[in-house]
C-alpha positions as YAML, in Angstrom:
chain: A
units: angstrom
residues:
- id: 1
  name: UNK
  ca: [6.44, -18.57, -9.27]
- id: 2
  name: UNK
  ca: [5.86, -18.41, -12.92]
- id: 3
  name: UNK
  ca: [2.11, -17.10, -12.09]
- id: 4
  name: UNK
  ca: [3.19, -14.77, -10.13]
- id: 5
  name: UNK
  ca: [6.00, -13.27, -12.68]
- id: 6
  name: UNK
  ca: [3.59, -12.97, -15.14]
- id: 7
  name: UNK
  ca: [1.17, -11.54, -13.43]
- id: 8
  name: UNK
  ca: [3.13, -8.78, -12.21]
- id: 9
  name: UNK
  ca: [4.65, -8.27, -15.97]
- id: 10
  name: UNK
  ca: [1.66, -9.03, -18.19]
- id: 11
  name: UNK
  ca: [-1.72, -8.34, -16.41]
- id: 12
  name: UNK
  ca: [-3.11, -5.47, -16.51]
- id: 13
  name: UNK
  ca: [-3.16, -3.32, -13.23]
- id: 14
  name: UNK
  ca: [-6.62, -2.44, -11.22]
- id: 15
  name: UNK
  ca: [-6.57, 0.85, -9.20]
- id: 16
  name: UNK
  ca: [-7.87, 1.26, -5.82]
- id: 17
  name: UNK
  ca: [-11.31, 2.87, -6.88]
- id: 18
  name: UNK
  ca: [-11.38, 6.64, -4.90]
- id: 19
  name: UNK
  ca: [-12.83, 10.18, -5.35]
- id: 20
  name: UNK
  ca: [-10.55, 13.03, -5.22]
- id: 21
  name: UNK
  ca: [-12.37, 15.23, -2.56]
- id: 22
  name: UNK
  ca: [-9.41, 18.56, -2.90]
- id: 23
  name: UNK
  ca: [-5.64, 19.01, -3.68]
- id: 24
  name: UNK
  ca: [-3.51, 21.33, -2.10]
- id: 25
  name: UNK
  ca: [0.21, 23.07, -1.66]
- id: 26
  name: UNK
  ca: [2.44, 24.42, 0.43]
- id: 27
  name: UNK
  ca: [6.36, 25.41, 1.04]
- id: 28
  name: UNK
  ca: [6.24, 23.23, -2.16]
- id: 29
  name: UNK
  ca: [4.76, 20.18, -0.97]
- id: 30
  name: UNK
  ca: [1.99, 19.03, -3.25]
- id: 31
  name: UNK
  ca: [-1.20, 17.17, -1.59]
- id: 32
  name: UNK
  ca: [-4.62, 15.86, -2.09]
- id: 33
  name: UNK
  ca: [-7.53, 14.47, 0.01]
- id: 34
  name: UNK
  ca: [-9.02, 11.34, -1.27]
- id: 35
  name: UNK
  ca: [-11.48, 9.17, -0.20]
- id: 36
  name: UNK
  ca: [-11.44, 5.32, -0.70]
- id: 37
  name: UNK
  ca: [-13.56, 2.20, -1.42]
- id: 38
  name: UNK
  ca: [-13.81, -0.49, 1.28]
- id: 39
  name: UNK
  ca: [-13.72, -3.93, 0.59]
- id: 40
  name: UNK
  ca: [-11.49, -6.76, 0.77]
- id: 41
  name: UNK
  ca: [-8.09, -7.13, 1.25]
- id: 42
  name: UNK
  ca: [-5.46, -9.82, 1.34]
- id: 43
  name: UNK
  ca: [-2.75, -8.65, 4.43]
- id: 44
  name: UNK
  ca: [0.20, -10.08, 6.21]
- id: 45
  name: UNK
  ca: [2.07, -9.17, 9.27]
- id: 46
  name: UNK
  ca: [5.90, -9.24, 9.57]
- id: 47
  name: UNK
  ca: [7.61, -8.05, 12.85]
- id: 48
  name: UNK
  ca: [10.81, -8.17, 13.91]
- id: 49
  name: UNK
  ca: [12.57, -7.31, 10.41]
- id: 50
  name: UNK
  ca: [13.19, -3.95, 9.15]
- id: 51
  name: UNK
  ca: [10.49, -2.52, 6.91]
- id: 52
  name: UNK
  ca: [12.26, -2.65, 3.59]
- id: 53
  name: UNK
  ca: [13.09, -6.12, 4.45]
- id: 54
  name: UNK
  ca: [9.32, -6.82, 5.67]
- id: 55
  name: UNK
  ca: [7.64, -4.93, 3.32]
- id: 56
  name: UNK
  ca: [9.72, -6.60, 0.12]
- id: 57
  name: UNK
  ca: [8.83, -10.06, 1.81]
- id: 58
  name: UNK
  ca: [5.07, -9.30, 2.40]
- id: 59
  name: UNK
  ca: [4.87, -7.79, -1.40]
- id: 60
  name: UNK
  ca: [6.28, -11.31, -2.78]
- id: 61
  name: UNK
  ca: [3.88, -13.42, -0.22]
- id: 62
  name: UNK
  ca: [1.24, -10.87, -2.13]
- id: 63
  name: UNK
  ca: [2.06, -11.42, -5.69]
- id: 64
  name: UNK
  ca: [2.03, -15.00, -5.10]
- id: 65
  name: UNK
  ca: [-1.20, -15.41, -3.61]
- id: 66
  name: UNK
  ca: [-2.86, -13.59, -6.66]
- id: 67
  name: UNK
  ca: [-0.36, -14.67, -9.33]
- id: 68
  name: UNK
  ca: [-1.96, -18.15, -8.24]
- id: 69
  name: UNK
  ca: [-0.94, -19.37, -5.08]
- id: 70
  name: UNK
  ca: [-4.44, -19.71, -3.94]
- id: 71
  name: UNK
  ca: [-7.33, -22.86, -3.25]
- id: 72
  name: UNK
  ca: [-8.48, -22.20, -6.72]
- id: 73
  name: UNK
  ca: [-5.05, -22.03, -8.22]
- id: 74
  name: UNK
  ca: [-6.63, -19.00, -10.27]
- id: 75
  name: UNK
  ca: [-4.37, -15.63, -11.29]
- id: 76
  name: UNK
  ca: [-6.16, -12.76, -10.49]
- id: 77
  name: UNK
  ca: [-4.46, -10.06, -11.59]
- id: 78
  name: UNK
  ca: [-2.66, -7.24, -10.22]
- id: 79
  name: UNK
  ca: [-4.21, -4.17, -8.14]
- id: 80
  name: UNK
  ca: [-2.43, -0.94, -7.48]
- id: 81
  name: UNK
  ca: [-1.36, 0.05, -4.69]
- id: 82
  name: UNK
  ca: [0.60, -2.27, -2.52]
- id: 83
  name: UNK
  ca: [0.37, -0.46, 0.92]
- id: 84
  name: UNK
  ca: [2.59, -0.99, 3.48]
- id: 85
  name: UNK
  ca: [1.10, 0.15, 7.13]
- id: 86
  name: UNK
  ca: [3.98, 1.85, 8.82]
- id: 87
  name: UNK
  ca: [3.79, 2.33, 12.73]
- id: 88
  name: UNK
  ca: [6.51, 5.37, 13.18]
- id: 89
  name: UNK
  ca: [8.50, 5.29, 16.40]
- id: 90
  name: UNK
  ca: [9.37, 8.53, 18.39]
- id: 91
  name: UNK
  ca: [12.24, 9.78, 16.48]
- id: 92
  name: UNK
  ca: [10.28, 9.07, 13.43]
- id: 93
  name: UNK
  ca: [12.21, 6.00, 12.25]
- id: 94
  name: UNK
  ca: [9.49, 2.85, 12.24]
- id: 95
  name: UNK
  ca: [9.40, 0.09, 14.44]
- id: 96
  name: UNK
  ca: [10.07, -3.07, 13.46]
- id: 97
  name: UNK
  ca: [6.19, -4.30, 12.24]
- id: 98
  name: UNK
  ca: [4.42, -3.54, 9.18]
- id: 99
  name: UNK
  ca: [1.09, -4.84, 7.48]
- id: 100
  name: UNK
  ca: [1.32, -5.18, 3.83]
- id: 101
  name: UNK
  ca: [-1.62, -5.27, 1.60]
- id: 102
  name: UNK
  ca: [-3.54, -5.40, -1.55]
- id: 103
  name: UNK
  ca: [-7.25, -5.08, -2.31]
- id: 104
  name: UNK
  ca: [-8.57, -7.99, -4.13]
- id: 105
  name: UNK
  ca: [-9.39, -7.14, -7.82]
- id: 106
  name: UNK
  ca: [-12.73, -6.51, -7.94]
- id: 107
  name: UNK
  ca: [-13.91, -9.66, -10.07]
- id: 108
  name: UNK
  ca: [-12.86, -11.80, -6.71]
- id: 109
  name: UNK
  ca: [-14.16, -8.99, -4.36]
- id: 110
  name: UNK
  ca: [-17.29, -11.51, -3.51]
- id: 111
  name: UNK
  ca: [-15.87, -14.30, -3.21]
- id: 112
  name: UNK
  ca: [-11.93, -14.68, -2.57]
- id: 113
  name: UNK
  ca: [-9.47, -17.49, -3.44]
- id: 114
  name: UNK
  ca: [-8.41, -18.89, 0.58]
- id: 115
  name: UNK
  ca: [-4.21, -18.30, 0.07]
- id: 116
  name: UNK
  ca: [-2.20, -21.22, 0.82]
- id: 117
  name: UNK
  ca: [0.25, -19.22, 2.07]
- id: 118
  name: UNK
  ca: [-1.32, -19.24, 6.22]
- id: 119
  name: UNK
  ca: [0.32, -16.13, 6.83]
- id: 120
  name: UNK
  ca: [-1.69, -14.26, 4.51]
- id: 121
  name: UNK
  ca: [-5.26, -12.72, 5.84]
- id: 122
  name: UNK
  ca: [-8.56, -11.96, 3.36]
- id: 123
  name: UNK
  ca: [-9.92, -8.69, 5.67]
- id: 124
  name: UNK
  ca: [-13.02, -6.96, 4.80]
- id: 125
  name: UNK
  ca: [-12.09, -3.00, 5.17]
- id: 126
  name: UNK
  ca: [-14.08, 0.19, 5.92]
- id: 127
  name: UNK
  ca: [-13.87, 2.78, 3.22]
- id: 128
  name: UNK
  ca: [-11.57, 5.56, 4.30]
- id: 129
  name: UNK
  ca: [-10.33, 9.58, 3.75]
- id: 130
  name: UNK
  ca: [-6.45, 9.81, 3.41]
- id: 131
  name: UNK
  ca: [-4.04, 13.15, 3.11]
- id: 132
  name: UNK
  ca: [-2.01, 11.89, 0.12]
- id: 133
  name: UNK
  ca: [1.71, 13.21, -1.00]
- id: 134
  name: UNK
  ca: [3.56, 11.41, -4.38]
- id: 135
  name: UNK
  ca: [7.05, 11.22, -5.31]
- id: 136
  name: UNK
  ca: [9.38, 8.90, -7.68]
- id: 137
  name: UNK
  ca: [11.98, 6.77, -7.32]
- id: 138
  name: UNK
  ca: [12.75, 3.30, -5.54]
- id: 139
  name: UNK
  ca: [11.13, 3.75, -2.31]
- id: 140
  name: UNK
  ca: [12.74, 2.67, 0.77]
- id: 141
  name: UNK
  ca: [12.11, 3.42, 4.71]
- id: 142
  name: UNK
  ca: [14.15, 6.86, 4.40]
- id: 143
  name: UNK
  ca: [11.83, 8.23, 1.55]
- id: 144
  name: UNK
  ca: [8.79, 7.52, 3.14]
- id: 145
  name: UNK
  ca: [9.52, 8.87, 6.74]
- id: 146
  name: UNK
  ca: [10.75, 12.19, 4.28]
- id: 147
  name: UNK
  ca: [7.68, 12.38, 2.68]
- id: 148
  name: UNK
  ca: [5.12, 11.93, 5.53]
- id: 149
  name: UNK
  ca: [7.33, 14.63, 7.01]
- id: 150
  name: UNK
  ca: [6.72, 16.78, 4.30]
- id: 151
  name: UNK
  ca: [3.00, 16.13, 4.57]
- id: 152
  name: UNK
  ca: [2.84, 16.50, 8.00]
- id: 153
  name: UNK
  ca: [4.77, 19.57, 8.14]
- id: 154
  name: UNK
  ca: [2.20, 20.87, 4.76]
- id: 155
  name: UNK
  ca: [-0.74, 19.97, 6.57]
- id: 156
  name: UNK
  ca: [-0.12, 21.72, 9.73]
- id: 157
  name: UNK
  ca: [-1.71, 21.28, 12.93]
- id: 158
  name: UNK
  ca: [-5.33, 21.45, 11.83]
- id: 159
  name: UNK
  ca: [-5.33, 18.29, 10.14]
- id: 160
  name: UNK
  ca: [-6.95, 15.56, 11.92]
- id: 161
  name: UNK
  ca: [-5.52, 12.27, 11.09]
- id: 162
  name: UNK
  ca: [-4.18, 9.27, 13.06]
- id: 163
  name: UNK
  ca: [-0.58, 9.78, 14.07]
- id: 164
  name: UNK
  ca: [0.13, 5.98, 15.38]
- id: 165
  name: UNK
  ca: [0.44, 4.63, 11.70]
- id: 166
  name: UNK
  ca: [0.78, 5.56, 8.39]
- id: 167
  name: UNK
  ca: [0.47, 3.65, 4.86]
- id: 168
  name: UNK
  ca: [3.14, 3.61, 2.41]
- id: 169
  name: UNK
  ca: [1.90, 2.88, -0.49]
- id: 170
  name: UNK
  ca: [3.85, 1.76, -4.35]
- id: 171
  name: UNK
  ca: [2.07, 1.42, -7.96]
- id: 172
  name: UNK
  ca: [4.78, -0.29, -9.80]
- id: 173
  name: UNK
  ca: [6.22, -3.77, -10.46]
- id: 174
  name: UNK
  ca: [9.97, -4.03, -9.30]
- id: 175
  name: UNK
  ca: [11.36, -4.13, -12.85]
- id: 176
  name: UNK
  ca: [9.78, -0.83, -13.78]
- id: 177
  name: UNK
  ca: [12.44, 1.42, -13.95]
- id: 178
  name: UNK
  ca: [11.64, 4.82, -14.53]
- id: 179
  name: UNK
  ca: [8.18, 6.86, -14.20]
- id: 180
  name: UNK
  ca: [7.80, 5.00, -10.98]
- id: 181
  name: UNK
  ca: [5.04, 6.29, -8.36]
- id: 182
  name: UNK
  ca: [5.16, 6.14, -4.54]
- id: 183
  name: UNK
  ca: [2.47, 7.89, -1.87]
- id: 184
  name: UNK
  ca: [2.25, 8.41, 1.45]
- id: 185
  name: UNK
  ca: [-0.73, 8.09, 3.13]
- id: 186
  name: UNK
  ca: [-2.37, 9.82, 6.17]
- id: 187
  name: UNK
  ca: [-5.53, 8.51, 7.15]
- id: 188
  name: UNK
  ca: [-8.16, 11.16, 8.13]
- id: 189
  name: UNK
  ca: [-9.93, 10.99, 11.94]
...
């Protein structure tokens, strides 16, 4: 627990390595198109809770395994951002499963600690092009399905993107309290 506290307080924070490929607006909805590193990824699956339950659960599972909570009981560091993969329902609201993960910082890309948490999975991940929108704030289920509304609604119907999931992603430790960032990703077809 400690390890993971001071991880999460102390360590410095790696960022998802990506180019940014174009930005765009409209009716006030800022956007860009990105394109992202593969590589590995510690994940776990929660169903049957709601997602800010789930998702808060499968972010502490996270910060464990690389605060230390690992077969080389070894802190990793911390790597930006925690995405949450949301699977919307027909009125928009999500269903109750999500997939919450973290890239491994890239000094343990080659060669990860196994978690000793069984829940959690080390998956090796295609690179990938997302439709990106940002906004502040404590994010919860309601300010996610706004914003990929938002984007959806900014990107028209042109866009080709897969519409049976969508990643919500946040950059900031739970005791940062202002200046905090939040995306929502679109992944590009």
């Amino acid at each position: 627990m400690l390890g993971m506290v001071k991880n999460s307080l102390l360590s410095t924070v790696e960022a998802w390595p990506y180019r940014l490929l174009s930005k765009g607006e409209k009716d006030q909805v800022s956007y860009e198109e990105r394109t992202y590193e593969g590589g590995k990824f510690a994940a776990v699956e929660l169903v049957g809770k709601s997602f800010d339950e789930a998702s808060k659960e499968g972010a502490v599972k996270l910060l464990k395994y690389v605060g230390g909570s690992n077969d080389k009981g070894v802190g990793m560091g911390m790597t930006a951002p925690v995405s949450i993969t949301a699977f919307p329902a027909e009125d928009g609201s999500f269903q109750q499963k999500v997939k919450v993960s973290l890239r491994i910082p890239s000094q343990f890309q080659d060669s990860p600690p196994c978690p000793t948490d069984e829940s959690i999975k080390i998956e090796e991940r295609q690179g990938m092009t997302v439709y990106s929108t940002q906004f502040g704030g404590y994010a919860k289920e309601a300010d996610y399905v706004s914003y990929a509304a938002k984007l959806k609604a900014a990107l028209g119907s042109d866009a080709a993107y897969h519409k049976d999931s969508y990643l919500c992603n946040g950059y900031d430790p739970p005791m940062k309290p202002y200046g905090r960032r939040n995306e929502v990703w679109f992944v590009k077809e």
